[in-house]
CHARMM internal coordinates of N, CA and C (Angstrom, degrees):
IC EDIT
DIST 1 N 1 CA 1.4410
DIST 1 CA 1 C 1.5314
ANGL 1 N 1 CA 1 C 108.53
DIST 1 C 2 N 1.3568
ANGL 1 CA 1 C 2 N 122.94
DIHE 1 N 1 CA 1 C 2 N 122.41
DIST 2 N 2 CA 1.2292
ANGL 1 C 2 N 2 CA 128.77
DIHE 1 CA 1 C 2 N 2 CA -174.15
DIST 2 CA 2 C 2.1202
ANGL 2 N 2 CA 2 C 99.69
DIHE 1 C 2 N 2 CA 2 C -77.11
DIST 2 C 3 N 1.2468
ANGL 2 CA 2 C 3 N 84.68
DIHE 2 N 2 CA 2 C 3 N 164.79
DIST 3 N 3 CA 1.8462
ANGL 2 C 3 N 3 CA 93.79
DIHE 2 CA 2 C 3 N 3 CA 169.55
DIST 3 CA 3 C 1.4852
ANGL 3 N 3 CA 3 C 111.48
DIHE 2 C 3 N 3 CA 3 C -57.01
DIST 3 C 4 N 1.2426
ANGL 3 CA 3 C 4 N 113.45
DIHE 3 N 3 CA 3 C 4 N -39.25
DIST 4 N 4 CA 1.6398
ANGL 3 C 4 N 4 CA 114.32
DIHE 3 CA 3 C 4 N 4 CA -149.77
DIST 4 CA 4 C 1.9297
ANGL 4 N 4 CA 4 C 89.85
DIHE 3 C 4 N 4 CA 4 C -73.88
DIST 4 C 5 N 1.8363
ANGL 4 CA 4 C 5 N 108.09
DIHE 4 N 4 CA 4 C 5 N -49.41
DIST 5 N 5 CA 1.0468
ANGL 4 C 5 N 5 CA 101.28
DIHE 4 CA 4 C 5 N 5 CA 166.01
DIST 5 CA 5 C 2.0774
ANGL 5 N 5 CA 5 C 128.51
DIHE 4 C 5 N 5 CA 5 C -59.50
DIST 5 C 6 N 0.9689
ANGL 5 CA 5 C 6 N 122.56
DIHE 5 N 5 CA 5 C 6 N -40.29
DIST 6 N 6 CA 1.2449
ANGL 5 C 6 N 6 CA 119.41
DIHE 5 CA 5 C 6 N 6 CA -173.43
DIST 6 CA 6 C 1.8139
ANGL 6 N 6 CA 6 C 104.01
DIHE 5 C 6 N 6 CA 6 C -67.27
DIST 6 C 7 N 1.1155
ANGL 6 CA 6 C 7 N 115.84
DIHE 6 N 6 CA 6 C 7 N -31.67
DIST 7 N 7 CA 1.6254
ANGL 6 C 7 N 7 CA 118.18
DIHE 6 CA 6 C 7 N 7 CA 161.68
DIST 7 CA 7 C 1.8397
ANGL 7 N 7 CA 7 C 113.70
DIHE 6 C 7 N 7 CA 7 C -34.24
DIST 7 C 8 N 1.2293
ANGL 7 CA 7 C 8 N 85.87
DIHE 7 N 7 CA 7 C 8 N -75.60
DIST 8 N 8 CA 1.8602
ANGL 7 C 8 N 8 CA 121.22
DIHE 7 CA 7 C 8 N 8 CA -166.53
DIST 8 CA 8 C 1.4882
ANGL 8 N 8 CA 8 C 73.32
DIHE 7 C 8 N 8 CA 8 C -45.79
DIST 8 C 9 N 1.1754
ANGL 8 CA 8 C 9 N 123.68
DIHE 8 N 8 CA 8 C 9 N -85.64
DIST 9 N 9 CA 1.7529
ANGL 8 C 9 N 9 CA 123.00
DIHE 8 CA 8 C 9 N 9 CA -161.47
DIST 9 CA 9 C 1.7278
ANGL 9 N 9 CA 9 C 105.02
DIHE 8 C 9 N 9 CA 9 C -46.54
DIST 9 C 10 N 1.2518
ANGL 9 CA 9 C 10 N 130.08
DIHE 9 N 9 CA 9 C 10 N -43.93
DIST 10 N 10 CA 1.1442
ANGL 9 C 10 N 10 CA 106.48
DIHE 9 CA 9 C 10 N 10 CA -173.99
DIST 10 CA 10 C 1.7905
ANGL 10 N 10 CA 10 C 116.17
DIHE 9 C 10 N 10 CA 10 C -54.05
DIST 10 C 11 N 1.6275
ANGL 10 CA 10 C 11 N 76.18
DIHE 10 N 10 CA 10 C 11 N -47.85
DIST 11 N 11 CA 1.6629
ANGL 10 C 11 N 11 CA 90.25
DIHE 10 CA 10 C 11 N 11 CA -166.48
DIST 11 CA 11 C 1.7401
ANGL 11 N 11 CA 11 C 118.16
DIHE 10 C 11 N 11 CA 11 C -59.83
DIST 11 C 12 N 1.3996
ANGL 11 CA 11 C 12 N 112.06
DIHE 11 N 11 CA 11 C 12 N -9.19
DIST 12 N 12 CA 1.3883
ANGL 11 C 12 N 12 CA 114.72
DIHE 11 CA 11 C 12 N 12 CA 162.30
DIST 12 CA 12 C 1.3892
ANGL 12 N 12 CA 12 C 114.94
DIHE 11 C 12 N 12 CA 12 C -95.46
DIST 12 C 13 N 1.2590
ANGL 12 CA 12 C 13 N 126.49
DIHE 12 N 12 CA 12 C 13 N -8.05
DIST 13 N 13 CA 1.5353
ANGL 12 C 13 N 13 CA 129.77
DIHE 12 CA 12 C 13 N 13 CA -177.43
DIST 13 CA 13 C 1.8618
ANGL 13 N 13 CA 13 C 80.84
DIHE 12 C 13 N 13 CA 13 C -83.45
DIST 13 C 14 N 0.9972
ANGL 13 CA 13 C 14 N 112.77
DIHE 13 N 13 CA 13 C 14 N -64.92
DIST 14 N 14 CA 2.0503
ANGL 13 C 14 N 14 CA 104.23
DIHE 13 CA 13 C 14 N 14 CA 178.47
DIST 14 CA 14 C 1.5365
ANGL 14 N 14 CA 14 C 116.46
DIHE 13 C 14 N 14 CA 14 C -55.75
DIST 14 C 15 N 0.7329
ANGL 14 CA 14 C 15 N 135.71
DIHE 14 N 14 CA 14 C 15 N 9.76
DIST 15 N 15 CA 1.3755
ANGL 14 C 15 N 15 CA 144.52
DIHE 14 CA 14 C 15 N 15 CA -172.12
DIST 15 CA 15 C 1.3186
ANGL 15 N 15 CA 15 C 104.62
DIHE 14 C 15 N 15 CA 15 C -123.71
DIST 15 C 16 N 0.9710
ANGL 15 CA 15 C 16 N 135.99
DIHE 15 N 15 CA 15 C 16 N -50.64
DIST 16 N 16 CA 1.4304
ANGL 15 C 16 N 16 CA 141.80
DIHE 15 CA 15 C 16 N 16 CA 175.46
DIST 16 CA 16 C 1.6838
ANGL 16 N 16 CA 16 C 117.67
DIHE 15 C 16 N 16 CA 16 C -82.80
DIST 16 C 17 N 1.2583
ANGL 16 CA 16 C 17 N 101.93
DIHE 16 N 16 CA 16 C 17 N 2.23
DIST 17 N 17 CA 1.5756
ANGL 16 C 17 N 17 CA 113.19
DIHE 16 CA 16 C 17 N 17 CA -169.92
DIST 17 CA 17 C 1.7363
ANGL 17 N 17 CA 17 C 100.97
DIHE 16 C 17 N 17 CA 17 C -121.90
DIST 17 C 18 N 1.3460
ANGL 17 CA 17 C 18 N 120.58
DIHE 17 N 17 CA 17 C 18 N -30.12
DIST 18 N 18 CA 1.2323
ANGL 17 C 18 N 18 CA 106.05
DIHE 17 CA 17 C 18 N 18 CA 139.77
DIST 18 CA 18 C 1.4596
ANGL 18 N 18 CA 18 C 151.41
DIHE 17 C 18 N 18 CA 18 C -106.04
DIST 18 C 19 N 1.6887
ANGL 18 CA 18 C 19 N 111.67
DIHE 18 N 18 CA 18 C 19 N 20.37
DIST 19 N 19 CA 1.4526
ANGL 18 C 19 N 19 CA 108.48
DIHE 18 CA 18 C 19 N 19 CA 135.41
DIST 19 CA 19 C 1.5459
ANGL 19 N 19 CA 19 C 114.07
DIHE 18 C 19 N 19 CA 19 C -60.03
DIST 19 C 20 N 1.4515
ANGL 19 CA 19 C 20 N 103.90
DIHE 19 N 19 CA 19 C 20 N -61.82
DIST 20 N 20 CA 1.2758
ANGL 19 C 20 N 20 CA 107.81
DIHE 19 CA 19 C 20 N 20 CA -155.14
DIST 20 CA 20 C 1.9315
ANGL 20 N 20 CA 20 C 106.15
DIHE 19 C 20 N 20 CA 20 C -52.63
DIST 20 C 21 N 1.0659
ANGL 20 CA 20 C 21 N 108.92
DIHE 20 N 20 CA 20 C 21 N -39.65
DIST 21 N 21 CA 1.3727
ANGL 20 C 21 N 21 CA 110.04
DIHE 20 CA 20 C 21 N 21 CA 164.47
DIST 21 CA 21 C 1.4029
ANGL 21 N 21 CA 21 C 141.38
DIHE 20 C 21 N 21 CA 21 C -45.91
DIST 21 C 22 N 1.6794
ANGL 21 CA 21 C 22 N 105.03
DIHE 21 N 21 CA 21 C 22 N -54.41
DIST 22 N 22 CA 1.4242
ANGL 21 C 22 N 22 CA 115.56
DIHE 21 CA 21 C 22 N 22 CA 148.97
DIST 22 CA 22 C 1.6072
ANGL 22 N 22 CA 22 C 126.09
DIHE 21 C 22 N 22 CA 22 C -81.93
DIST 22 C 23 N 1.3457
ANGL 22 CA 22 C 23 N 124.57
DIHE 22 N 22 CA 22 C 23 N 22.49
DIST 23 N 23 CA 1.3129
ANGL 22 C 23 N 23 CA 126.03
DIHE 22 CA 22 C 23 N 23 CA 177.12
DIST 23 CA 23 C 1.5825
ANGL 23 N 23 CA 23 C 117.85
DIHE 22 C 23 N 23 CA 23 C 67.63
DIST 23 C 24 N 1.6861
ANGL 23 CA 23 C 24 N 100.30
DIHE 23 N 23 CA 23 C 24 N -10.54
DIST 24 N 24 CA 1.5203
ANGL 23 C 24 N 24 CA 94.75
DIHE 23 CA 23 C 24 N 24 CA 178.44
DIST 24 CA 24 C 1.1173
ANGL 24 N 24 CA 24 C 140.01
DIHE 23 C 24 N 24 CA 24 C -39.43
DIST 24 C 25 N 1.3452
ANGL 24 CA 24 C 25 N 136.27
DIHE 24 N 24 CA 24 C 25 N 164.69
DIST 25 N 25 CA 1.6386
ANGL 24 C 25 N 25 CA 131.16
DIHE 24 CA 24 C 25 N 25 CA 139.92
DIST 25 CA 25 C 1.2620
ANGL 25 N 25 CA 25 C 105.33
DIHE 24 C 25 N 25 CA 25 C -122.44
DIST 25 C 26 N 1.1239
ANGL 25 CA 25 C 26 N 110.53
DIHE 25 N 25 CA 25 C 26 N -174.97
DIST 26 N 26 CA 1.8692
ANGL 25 C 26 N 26 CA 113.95
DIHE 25 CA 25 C 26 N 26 CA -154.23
DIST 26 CA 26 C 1.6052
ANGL 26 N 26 CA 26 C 108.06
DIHE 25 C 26 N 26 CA 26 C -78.39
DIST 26 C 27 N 1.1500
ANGL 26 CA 26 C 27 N 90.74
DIHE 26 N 26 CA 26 C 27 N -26.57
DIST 27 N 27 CA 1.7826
ANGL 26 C 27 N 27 CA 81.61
DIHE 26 CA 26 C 27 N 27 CA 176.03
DIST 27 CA 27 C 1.5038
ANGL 27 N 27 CA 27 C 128.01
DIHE 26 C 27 N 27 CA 27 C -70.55
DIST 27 C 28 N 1.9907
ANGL 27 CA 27 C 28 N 95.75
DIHE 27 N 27 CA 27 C 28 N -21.02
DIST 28 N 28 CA 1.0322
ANGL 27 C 28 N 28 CA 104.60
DIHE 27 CA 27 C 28 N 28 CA 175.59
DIST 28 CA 28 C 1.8628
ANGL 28 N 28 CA 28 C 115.96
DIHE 27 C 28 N 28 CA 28 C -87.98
DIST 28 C 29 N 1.1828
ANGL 28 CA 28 C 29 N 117.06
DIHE 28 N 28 CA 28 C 29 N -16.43
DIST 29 N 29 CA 1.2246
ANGL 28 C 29 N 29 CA 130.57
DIHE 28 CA 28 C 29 N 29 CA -178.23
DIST 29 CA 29 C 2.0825
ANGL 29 N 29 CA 29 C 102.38
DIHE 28 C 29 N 29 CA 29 C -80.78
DIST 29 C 30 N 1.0326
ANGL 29 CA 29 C 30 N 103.33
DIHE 29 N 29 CA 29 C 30 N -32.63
DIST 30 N 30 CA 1.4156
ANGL 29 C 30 N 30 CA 137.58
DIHE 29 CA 29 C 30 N 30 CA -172.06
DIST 30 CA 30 C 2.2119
ANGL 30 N 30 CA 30 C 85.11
DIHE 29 C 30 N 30 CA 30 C -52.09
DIST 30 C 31 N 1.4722
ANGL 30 CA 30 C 31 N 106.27
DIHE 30 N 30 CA 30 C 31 N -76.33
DIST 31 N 31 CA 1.3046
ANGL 30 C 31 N 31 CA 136.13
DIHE 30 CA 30 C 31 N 31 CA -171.73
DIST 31 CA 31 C 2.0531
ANGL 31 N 31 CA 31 C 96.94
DIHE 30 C 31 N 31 CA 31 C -45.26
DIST 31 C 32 N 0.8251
ANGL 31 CA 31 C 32 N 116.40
DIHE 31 N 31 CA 31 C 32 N -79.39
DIST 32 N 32 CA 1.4756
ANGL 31 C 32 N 32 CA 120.20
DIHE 31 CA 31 C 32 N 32 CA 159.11
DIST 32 CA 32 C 1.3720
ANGL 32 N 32 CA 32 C 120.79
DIHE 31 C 32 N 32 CA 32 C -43.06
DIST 32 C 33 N 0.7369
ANGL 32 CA 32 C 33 N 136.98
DIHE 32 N 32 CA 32 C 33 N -42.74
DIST 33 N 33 CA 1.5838
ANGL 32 C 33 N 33 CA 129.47
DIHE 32 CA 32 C 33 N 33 CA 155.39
DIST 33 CA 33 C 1.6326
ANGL 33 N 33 CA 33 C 121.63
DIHE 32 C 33 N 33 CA 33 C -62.55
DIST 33 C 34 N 1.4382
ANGL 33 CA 33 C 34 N 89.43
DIHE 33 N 33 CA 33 C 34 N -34.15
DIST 34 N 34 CA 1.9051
ANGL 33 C 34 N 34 CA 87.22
DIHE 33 CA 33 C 34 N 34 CA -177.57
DIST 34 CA 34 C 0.9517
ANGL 34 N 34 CA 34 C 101.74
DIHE 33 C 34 N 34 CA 34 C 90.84
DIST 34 C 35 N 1.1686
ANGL 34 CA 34 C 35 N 172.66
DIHE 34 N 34 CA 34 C 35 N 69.74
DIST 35 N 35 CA 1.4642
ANGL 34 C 35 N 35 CA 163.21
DIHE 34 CA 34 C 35 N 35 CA -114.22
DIST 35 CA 35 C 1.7024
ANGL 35 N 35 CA 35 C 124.96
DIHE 34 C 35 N 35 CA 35 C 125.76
DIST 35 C 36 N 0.9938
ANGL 35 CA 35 C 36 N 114.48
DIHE 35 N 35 CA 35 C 36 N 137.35
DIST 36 N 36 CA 1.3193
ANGL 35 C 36 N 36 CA 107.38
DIHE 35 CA 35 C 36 N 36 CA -174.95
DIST 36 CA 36 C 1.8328
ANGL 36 N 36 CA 36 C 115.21
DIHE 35 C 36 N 36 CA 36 C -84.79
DIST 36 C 37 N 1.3978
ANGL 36 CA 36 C 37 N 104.04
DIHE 36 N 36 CA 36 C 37 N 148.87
DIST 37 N 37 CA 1.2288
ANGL 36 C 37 N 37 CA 110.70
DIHE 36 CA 36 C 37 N 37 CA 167.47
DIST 37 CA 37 C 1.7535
ANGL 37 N 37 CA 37 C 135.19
DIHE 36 C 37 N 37 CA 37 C -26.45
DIST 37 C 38 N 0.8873
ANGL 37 CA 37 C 38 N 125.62
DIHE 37 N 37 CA 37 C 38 N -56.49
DIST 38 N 38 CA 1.4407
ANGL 37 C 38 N 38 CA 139.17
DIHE 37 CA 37 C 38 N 38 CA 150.44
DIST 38 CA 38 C 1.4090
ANGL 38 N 38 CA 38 C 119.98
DIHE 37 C 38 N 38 CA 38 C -37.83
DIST 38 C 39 N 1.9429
ANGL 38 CA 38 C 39 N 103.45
DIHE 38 N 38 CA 38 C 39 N -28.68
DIST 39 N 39 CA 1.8899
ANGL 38 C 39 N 39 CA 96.58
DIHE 38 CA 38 C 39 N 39 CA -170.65
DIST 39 CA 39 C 1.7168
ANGL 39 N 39 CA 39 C 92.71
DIHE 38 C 39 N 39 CA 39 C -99.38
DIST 39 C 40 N 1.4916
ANGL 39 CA 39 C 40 N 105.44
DIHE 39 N 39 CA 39 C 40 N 5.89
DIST 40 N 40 CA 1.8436
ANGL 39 C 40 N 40 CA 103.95
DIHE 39 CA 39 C 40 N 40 CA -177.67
DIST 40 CA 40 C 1.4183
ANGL 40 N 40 CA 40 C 101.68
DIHE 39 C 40 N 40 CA 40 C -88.00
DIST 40 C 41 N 1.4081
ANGL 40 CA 40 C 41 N 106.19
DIHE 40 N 40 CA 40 C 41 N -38.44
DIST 41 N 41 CA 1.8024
ANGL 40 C 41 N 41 CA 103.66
DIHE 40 CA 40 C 41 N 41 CA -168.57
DIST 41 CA 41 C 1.5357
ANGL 41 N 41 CA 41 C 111.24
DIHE 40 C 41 N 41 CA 41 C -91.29
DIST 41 C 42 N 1.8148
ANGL 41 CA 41 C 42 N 114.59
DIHE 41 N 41 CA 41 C 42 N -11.40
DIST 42 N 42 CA 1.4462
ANGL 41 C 42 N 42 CA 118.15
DIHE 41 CA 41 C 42 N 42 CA 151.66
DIST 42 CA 42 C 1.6021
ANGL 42 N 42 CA 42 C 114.04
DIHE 41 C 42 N 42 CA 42 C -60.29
DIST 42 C 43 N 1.2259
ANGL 42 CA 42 C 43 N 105.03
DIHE 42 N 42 CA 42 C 43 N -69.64
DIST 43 N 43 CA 1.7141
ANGL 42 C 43 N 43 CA 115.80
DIHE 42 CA 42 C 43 N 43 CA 176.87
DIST 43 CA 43 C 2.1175
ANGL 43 N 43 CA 43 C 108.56
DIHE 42 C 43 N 43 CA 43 C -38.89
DIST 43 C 44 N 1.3666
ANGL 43 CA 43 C 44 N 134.10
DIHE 43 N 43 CA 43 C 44 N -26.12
DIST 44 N 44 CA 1.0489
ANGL 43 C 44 N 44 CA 123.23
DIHE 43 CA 43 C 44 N 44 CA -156.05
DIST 44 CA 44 C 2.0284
ANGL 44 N 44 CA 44 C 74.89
DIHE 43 C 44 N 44 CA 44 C -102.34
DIST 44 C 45 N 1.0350
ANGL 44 CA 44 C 45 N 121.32
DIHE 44 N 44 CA 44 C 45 N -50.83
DIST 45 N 45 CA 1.5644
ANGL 44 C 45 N 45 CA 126.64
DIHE 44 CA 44 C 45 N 45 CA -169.58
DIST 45 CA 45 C 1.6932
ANGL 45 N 45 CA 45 C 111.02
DIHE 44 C 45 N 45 CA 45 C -71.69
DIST 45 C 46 N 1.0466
ANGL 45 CA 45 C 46 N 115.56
DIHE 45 N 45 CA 45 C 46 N -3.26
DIST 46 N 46 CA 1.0600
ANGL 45 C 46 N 46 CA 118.50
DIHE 45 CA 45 C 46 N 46 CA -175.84
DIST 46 CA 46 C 1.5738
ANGL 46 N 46 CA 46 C 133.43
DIHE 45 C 46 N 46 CA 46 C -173.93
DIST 46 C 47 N 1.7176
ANGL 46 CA 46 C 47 N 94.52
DIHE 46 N 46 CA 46 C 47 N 48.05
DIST 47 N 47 CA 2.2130
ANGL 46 C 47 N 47 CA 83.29
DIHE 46 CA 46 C 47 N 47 CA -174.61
DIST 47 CA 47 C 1.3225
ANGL 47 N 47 CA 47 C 134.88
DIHE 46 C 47 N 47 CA 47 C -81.10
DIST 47 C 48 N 1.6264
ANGL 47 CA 47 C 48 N 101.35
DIHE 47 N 47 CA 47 C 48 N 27.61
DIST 48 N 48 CA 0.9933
ANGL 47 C 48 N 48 CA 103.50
DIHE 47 CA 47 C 48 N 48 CA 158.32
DIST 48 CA 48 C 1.5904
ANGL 48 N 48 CA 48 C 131.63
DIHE 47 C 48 N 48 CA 48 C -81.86
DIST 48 C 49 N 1.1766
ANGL 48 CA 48 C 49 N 101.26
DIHE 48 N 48 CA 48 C 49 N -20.04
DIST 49 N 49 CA 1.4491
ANGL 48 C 49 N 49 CA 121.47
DIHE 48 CA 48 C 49 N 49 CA 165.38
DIST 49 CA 49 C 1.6801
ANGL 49 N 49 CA 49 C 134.32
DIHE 48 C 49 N 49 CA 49 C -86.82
DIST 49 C 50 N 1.7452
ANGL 49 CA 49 C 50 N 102.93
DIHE 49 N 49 CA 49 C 50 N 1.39
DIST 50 N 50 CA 1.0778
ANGL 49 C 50 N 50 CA 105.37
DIHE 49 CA 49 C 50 N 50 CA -169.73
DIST 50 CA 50 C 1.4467
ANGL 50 N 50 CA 50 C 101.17
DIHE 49 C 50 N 50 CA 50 C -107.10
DIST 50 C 51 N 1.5694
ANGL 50 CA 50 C 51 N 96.76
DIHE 50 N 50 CA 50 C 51 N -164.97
DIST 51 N 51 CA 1.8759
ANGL 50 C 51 N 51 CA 105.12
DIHE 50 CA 50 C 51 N 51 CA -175.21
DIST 51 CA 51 C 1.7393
ANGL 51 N 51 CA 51 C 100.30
DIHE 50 C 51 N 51 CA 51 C -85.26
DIST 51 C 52 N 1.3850
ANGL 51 CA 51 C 52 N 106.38
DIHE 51 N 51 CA 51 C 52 N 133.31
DIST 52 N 52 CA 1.5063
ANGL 51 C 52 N 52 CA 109.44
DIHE 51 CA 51 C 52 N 52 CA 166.39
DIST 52 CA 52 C 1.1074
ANGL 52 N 52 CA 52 C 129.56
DIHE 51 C 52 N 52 CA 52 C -72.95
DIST 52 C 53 N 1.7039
ANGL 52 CA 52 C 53 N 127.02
DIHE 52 N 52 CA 52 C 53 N 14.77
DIST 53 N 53 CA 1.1707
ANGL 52 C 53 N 53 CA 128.46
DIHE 52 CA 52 C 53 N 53 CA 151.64
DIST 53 CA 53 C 1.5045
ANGL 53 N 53 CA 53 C 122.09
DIHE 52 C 53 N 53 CA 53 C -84.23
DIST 53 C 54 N 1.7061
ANGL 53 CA 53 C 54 N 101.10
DIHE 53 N 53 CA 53 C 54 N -35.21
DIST 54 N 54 CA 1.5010
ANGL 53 C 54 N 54 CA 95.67
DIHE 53 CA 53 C 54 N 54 CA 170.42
DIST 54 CA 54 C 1.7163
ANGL 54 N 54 CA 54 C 118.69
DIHE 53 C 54 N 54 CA 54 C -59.74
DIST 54 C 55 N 1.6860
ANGL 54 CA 54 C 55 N 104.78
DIHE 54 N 54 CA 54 C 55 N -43.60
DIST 55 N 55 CA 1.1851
ANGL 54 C 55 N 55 CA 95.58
DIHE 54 CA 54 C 55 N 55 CA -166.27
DIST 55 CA 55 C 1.7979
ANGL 55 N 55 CA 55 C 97.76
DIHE 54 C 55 N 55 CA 55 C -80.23
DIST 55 C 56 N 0.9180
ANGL 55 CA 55 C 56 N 140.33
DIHE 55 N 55 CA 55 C 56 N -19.04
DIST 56 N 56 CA 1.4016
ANGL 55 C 56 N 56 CA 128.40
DIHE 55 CA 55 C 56 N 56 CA 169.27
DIST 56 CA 56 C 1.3331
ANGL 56 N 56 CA 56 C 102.69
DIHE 55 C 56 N 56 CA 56 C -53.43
DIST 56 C 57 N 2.0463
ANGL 56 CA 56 C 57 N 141.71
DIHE 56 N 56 CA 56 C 57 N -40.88
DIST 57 N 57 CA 1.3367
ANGL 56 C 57 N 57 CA 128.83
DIHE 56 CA 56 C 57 N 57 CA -149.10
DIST 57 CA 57 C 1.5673
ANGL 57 N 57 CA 57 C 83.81
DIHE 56 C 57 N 57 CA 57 C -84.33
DIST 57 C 58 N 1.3299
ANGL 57 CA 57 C 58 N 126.54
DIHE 57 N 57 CA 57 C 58 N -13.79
DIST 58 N 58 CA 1.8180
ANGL 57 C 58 N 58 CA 103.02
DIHE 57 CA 57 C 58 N 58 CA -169.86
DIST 58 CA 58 C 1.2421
ANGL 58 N 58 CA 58 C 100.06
DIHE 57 C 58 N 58 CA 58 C -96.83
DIST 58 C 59 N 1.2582
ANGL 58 CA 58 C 59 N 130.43
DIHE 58 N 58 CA 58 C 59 N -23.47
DIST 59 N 59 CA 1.5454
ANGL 58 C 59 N 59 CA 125.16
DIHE 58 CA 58 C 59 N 59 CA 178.93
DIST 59 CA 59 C 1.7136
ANGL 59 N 59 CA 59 C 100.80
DIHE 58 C 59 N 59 CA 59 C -55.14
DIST 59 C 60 N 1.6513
ANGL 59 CA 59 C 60 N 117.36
DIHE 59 N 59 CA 59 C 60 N -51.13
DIST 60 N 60 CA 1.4088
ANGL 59 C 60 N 60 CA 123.56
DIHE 59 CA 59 C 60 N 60 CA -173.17
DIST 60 CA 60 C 1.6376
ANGL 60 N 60 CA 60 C 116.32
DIHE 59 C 60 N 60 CA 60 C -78.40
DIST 60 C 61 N 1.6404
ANGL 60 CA 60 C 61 N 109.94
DIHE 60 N 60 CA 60 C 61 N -18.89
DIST 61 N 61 CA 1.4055
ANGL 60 C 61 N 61 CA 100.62
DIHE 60 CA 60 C 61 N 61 CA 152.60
DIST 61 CA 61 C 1.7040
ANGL 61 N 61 CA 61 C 122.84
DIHE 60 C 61 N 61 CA 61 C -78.82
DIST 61 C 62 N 1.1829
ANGL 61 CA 61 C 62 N 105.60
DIHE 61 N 61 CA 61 C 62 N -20.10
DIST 62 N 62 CA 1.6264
ANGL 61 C 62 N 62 CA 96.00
DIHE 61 CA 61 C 62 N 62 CA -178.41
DIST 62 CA 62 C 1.4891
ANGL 62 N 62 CA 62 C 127.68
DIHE 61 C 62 N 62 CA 62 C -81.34
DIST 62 C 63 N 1.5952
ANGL 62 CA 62 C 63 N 100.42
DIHE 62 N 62 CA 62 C 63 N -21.19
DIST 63 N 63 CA 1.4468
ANGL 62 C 63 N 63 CA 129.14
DIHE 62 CA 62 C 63 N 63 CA 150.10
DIST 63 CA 63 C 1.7028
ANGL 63 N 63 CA 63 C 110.71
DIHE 62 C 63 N 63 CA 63 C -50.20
DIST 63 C 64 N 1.0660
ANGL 63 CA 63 C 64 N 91.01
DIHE 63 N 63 CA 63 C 64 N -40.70
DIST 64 N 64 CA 2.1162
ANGL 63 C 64 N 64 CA 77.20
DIHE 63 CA 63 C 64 N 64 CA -167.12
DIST 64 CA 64 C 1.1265
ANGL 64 N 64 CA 64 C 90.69
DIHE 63 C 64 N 64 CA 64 C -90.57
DIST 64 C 65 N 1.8699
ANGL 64 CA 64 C 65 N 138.49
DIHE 64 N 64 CA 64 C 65 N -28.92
DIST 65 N 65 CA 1.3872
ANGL 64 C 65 N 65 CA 127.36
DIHE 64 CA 64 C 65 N 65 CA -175.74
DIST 65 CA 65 C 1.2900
ANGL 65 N 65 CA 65 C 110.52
DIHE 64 C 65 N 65 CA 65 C -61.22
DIST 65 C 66 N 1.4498
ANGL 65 CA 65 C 66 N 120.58
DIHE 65 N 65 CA 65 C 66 N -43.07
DIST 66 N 66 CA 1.6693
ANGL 65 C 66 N 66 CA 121.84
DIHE 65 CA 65 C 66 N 66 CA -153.89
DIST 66 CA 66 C 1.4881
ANGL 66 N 66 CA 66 C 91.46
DIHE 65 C 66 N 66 CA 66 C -96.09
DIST 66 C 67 N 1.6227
ANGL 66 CA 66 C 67 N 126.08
DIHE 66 N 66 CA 66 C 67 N 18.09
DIST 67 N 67 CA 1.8079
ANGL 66 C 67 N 67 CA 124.03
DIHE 66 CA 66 C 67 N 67 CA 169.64
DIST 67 CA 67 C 1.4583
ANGL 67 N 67 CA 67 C 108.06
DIHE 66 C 67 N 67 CA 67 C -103.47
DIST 67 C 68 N 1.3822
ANGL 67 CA 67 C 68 N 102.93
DIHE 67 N 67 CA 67 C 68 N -18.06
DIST 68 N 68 CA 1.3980
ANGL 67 C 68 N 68 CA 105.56
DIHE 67 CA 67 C 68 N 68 CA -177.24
DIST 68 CA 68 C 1.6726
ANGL 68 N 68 CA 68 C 119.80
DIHE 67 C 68 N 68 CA 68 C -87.11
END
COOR INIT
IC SEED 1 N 1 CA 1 C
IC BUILD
């Protein structure tokens, strides 16, 4: 497994760990991001392609999920 891949996997193990944390689903994760539905299930499939603010707000939500 290269880096670029072991990234991508972390960063969906945090992504999926704070829906599952806050009970979300994407539409609701969607609403907090500001962003539409489609750019949540792009952003989880692919952040390498997405905006680095979104993927910075889930790094800092998964941070406050896994403090609580």
């Amino acid at each position: 497994m290269t880096g670029t891949e072991k990234a991508r996997l972390d960063f969906q193990d945090r992504f999926d760990a704070v829906k599952n944390r806050n009970g979300w689903t994407n539409k609701d994760l969607a609403k907090v991001l500001k962003v539409s539905t489609v750019t949540v299930s792009r952003l989880r499939s692919n952040p390498f392609g997405a905006s680095g603010r979104n993927v910075m707000t889930i790094h800092a939500l998964y941070e406050e999920a896994m403090s609580r």
